[in-house]
VOGU-3710 file (C-alpha; in Angstrom, 3 decimals, decimal comma):
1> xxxxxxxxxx> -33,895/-22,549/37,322  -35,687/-22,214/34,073  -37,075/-18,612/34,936  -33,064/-18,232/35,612  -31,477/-19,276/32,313  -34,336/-17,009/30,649  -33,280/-13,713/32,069  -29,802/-14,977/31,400  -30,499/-15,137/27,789  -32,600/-11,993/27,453
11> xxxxxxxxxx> -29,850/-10,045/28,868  -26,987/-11,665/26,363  -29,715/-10,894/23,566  -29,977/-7,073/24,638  -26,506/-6,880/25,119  -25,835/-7,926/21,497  -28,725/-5,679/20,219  -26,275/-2,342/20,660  -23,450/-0,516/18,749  -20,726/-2,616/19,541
21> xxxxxxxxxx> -19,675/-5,477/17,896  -21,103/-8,932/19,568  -19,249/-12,088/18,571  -18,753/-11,751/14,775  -20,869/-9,176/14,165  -20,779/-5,267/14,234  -21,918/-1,712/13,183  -24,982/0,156/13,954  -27,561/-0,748/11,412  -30,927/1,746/11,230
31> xxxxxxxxxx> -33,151/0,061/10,541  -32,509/-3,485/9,989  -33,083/-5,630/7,100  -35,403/-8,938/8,081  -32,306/-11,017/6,152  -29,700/-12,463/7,194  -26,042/-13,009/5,959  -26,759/-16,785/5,431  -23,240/-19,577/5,381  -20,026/-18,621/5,144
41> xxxxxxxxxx> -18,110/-17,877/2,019  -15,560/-20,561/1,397  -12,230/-20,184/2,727  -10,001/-18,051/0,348  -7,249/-19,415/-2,173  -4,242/-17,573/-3,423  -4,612/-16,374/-7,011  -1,379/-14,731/-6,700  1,241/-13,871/-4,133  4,287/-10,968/-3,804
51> xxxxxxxxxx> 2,087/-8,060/-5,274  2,755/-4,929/-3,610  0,052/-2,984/-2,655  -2,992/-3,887/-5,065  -5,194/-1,276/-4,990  -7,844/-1,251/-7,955  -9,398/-4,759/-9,540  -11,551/-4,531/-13,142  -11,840/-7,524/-14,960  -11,380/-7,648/-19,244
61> xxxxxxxxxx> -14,229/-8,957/-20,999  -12,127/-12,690/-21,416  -11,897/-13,240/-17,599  -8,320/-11,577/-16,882  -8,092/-8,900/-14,365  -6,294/-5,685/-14,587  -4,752/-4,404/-11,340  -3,048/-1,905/-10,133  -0,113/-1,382/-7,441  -0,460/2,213/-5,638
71> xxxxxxxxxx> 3,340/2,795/-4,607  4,847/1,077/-7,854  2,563/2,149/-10,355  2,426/-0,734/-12,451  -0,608/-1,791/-14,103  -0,640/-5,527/-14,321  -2,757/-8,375/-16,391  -3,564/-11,292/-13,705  -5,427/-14,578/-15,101  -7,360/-16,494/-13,019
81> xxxxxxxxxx> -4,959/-19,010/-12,738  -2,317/-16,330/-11,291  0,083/-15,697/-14,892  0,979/-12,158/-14,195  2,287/-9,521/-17,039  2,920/-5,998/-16,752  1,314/-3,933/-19,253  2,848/-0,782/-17,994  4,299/1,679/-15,430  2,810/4,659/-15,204
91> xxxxxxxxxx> 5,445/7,366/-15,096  3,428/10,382/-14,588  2,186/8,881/-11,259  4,022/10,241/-8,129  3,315/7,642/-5,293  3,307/9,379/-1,597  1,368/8,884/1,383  -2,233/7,335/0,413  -1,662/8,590/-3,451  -0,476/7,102/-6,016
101> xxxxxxxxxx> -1,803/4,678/-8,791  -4,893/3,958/-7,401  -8,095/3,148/-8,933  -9,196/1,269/-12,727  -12,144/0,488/-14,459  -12,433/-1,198/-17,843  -15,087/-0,876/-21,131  -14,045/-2,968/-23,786  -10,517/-2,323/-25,091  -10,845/0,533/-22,777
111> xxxxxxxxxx> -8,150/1,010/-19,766  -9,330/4,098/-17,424  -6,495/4,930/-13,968  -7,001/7,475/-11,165  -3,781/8,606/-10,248  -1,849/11,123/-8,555  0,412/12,702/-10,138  2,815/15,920/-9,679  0,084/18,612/-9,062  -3,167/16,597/-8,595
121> xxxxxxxxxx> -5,363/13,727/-8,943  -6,573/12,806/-12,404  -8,202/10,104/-14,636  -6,425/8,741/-18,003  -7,993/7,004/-20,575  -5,289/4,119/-22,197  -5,943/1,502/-25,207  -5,460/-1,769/-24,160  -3,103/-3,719/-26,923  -0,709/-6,434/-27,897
131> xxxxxxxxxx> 2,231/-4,140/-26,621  0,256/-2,683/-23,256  -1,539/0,645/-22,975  -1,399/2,812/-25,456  -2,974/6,825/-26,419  -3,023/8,166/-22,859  -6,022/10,571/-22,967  -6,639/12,584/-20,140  -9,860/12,829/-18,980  -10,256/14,401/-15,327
141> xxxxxxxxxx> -7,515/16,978/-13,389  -7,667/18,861/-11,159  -8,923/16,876/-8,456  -7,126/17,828/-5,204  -4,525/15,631/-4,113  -2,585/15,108/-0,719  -0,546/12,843/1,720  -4,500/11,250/2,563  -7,637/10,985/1,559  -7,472/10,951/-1,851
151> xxxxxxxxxx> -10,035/8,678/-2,695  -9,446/7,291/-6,108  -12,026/4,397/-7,057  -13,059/4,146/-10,432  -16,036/2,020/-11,814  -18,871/1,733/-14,540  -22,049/1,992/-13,372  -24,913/-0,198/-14,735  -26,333/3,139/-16,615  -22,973/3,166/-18,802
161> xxxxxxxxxx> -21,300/5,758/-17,388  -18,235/6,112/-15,030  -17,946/6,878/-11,485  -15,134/8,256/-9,664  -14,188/8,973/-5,760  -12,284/11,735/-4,490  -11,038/12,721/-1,013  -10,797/16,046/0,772  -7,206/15,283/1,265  -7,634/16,730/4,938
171> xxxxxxxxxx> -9,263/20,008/4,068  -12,359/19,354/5,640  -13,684/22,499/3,721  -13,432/20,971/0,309  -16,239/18,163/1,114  -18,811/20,917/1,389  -17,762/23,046/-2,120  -19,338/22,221/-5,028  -16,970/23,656/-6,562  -14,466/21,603/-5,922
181> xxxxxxxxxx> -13,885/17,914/-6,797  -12,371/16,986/-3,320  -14,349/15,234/-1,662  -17,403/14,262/-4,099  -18,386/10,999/-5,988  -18,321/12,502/-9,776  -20,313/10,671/-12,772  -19,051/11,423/-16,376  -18,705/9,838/-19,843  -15,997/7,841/-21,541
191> xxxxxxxxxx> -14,646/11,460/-22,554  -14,823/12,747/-18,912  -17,347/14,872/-19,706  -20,132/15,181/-16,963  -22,877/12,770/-17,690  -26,402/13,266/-18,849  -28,666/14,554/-16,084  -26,025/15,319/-13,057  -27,740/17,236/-10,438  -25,319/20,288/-10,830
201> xxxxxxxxxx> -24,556/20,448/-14,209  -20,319/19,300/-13,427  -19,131/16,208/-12,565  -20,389/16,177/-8,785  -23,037/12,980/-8,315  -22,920/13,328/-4,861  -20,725/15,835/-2,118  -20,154/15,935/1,552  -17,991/12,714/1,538  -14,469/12,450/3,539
211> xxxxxxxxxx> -12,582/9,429/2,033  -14,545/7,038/-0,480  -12,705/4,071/-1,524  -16,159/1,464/-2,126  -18,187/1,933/-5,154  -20,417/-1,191/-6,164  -24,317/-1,679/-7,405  -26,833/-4,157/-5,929  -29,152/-6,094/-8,567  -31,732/-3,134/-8,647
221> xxxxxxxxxx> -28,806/-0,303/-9,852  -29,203/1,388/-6,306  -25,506/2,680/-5,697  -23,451/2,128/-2,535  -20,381/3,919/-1,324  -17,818/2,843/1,992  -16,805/5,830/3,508  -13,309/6,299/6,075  -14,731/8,024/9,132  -12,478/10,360/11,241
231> xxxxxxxxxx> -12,468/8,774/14,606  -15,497/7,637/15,910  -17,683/6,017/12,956  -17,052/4,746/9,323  -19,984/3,993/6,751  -22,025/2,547/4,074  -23,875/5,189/2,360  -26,869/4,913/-0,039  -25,969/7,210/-2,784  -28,615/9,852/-4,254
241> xxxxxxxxxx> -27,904/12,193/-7,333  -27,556/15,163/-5,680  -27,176/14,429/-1,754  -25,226/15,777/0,863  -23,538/13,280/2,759  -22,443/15,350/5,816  -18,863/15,934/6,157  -17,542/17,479/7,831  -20,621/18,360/10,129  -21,334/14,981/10,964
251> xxxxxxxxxx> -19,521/12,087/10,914  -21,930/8,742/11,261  -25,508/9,251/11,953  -26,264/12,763/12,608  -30,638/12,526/11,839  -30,140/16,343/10,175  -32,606/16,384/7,696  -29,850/18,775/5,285  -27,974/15,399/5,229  -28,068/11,939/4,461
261> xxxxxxxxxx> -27,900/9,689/7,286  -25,439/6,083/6,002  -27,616/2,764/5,891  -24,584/1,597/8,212  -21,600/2,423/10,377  -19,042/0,655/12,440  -16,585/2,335/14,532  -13,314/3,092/13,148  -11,352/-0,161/14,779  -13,849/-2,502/12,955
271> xxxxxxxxxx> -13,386/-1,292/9,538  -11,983/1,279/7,789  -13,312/0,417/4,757  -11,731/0,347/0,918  -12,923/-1,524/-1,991  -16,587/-3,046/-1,608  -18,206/-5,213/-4,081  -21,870/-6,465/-4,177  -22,259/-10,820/-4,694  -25,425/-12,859/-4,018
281> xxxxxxxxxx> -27,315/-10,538/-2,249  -24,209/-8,846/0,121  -22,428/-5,754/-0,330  -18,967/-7,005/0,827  -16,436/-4,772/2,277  -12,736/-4,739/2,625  -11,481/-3,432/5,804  -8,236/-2,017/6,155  -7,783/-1,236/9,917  -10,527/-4,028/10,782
291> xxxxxxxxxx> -8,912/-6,596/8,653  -11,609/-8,815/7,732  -14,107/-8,974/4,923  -17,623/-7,733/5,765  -20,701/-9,145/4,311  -23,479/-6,822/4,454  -26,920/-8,504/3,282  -29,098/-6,406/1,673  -33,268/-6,274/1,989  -35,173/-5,982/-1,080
301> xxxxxxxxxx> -35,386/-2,206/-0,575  -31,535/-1,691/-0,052  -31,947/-1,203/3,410  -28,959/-3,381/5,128  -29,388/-6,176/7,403  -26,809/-7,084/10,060  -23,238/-7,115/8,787  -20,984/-10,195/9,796  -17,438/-10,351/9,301  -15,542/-13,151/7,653
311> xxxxxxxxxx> -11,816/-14,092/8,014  -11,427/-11,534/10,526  -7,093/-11,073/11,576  -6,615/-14,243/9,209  -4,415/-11,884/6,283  -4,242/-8,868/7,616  -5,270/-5,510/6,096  -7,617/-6,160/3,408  -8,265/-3,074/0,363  -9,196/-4,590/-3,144
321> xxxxxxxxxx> -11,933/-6,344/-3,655  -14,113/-7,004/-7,232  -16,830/-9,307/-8,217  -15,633/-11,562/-10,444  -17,157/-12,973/-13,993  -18,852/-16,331/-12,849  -19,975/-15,024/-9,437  -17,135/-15,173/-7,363  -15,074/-12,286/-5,516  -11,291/-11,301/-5,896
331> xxxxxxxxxx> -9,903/-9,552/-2,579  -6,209/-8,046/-2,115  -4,461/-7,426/0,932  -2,383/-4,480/1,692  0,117/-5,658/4,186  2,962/-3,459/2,504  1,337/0,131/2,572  3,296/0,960/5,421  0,787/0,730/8,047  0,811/-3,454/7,454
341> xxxxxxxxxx> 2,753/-6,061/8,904  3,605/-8,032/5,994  3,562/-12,144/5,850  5,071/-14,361/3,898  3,723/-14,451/0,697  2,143/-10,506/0,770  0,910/-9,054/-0,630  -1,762/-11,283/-1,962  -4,880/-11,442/-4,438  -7,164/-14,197/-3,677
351> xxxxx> -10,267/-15,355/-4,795  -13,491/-16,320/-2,672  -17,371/-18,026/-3,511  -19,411/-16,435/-1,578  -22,291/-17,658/0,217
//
C-alpha cells in the first residue's frame, strides 16, 4: 500500500511539473527560481467604485494617485481614502477600440499621458496645479496607432528617465523596424528627447514586442515588461538595451539565439497581461482575459520562480495595477471595456498588502 500511494504522488508531482496550469499555479517558467511566492496577499478593499475603465495608476509625491479612464479620457486625482476630483478631460484624445487615454507617469509637479489621438499615439507633458493640468507640451508623435495593440504604458525608471510602450497595432511588420515606434519599449527624457546612451541613437530601448502594457523594476533596477501573446503564449520579458524580443517570428519561447527568449509565459486563457508592478520580492501582474492577479517571485538574479495566481474569477478582468507609497499595491478592474461583464459597483480601484 505504501509503495502504492508513492507512485500515486510521483505521478500528481510530474503531472504538475508541465506547461499547464496545476491547481493555482501556471506558465512555463525556464529555469526556475529556488523561491517561492510565500502567503497570500490580503484580501482586497475598495478604494473606489463606478470608474470606467482605469487604465494608468502614478501616485503624486503626497500619497494621491492620478488615474486615468481610456474611453472617457478623464484624468482623475484619487486619495487613498477614495475622494475623487477630475483634473481634466483630455479633448485631443479620440477613444476607439484598445486606444484612447491610456497610460501616466508622474515627476514632481509633472503630469506625462499616452494617448491616442486623431492621427496617432503620442505623449503630453501637463503641469499639475490648483485649477488641473495646465501647458500641454508635446513630447512624443508619431507612434502608430490602431483599433489594438497600442500599447501605451508610461513610467519612470529608477535611472530618471521615462519609459514608454507601444504596440504594432496589428502590423506585425512594424515590431521588427527600427524605424518605427510601433511596437518598441522607447526610453527618453522629460523633453522626449531620446535618453543618454540608447542603443540606437532614437527612442527605441528595446524592439520586437507585440502588445506591452507591464513596465515595473525589481530592487536591483533590472526592467520587466508583460507582453499580449497572439494565441498560444503571453510573457514576462527581461528587458536589455538593445534586444530583440521576437515578434513576430516567435511568439513564447523560440531558443533563437537572434532573440530573447521571456523569463515566463502562460498561455493566452491564463493571462493576458496589462499593468504589472513589482512589491516584496514579486513582480505582480494584472490579467485581463485570466482575471486574476499573478504574483511572480523573483530569485536574486531576476530569474522568476513559479507564478501563483491570487483572486482568480473573484472581480473579473483585472488591467491597472501600481505599487503604492507605504508598500502596498493599487489594482483596477476593467469590467466596462467592452469585452467585461460588469458588476455592481465596476469598475473598481482597490488596494491590496501583499505578502
Amino acid at each position: 500500500m505504501r509503495k502504492l500511494w508513492t507512485i500515486m504522488l510521483l505521478t500528481a508531482l510530474t503531472a504538475c511539473s508541465g506547461l499547464t496550469a496545476c491547481s493555482d499555479r501556471g506558465g512555463e517558467v525556464l529555469p526556475t527560481a529556488a523561491v517561492s511566492a510565500g502567503p497570500a496577499p490580503s484580501d482586497p478593499k475598495d478604494i473606489v467604485t463606478g470608474l470606467a475603465v482605469p487604465w494608468g495608476i502614478a501616485f503624486l509625491p503626497g500619497g494621491d494617485a492620478v488615474v486615468t479612464e481610456r474611453d472617457t479620457a478623464r484624468v482623475l486625482r484619487i486619495t487613498p481614502i477614495g475622494r475623487v476630483t477630475e483634473l481634466a478631460k483630455i479633448e485631443d484624445a479620440r477613444p476607439d477600440g484598445e486606444g484612447g487615454l491610456l497610460g501616466v507617469a508622474v515627476k514632481d509637479d509633472q503630469i506625462f499621458l499616452y494617448y491616442t489621438g486623431e492621427l496617432d499615439n503620442r505623449i503630453v507633458r501637463y503641469r499639475l496645479t490648483d485649477g488641473g493640468l495646465t501647458d500641454q507640451q508635446l513630447l512624443v508623435q508619431d507612434i502608430p496607432k490602431g483599433g489594438i495593440h497600442n500599447g501605451g504604458r508610461l513610467a519612470f525608471g529608477p535611472d530618471g528617465y521615462l519609459y514608454a510602450t507601444t504596440g504594432e497595432t496589428g502590423d506585425r511588420s512594424l515590431a521588427q523596424r527600427t524605424d518605427s515606434l510601433g511596437g518598441k519599449i522607447l526610453r527618453m527624457t522629460v523633453d522626449g528627447a531620446p535618453a543618454p546612451g540608447n542603443p540606437f541613437g532614437t527612442l527605441i530601448y528595446s524592439y520586437g514586442h507585440r502588445n506591452v502594457q507591464g513596465l515595473a523594476w525589481d530592487g536591483s533596477g533590472r526592467l520587466y515588461a508583460s507582453e499580449f501573446g497572439a494565441s498560444t503564449y503571453d510573457e514576462v520579458n527581461r528587458i536589455q538595451p538593445g534586444g530583440n524580443y521576437g515578434w513576430p517570428e516567435v511568439e513564447g519561447r523560440g531558443n533563437d539565439q537572434r532573440y530573447i527568449n521571456p523569463i515566463l509565459t502562460w498561455s493566452t486563457s491564463e493571462a493576458s497581461p496589462s499593468g504589472m508592478a513589482y512589491a516584496n520580492g514579486s513582480l505582480w501582474v494584472a490579467a485581463l482575459r485570466g482575471a486574476r492577479l499573478w504574483q511572480i517571485p523573483l530569485g536574486e538574479d531576476g530569474s522568476a520562480g513559479a507564478p501563483v495566481a491570487r483572486f482568480t474569477n473573484r472581480y473579473g478582468r483585472l488591467r491597472a495595477i501600481a505599487a503604492a507609497p507605504g508598500g502596498g499595491l493599487w489594482v483596477g478592474t476593467s469590467n466596462k471595456d467592452g469585452r467585461g461583464s460588469p458588476r455592481a459597483g465596476d469598475d473598481r480601484l482597490m488596494s491590496v498588502t501583499p505578502s
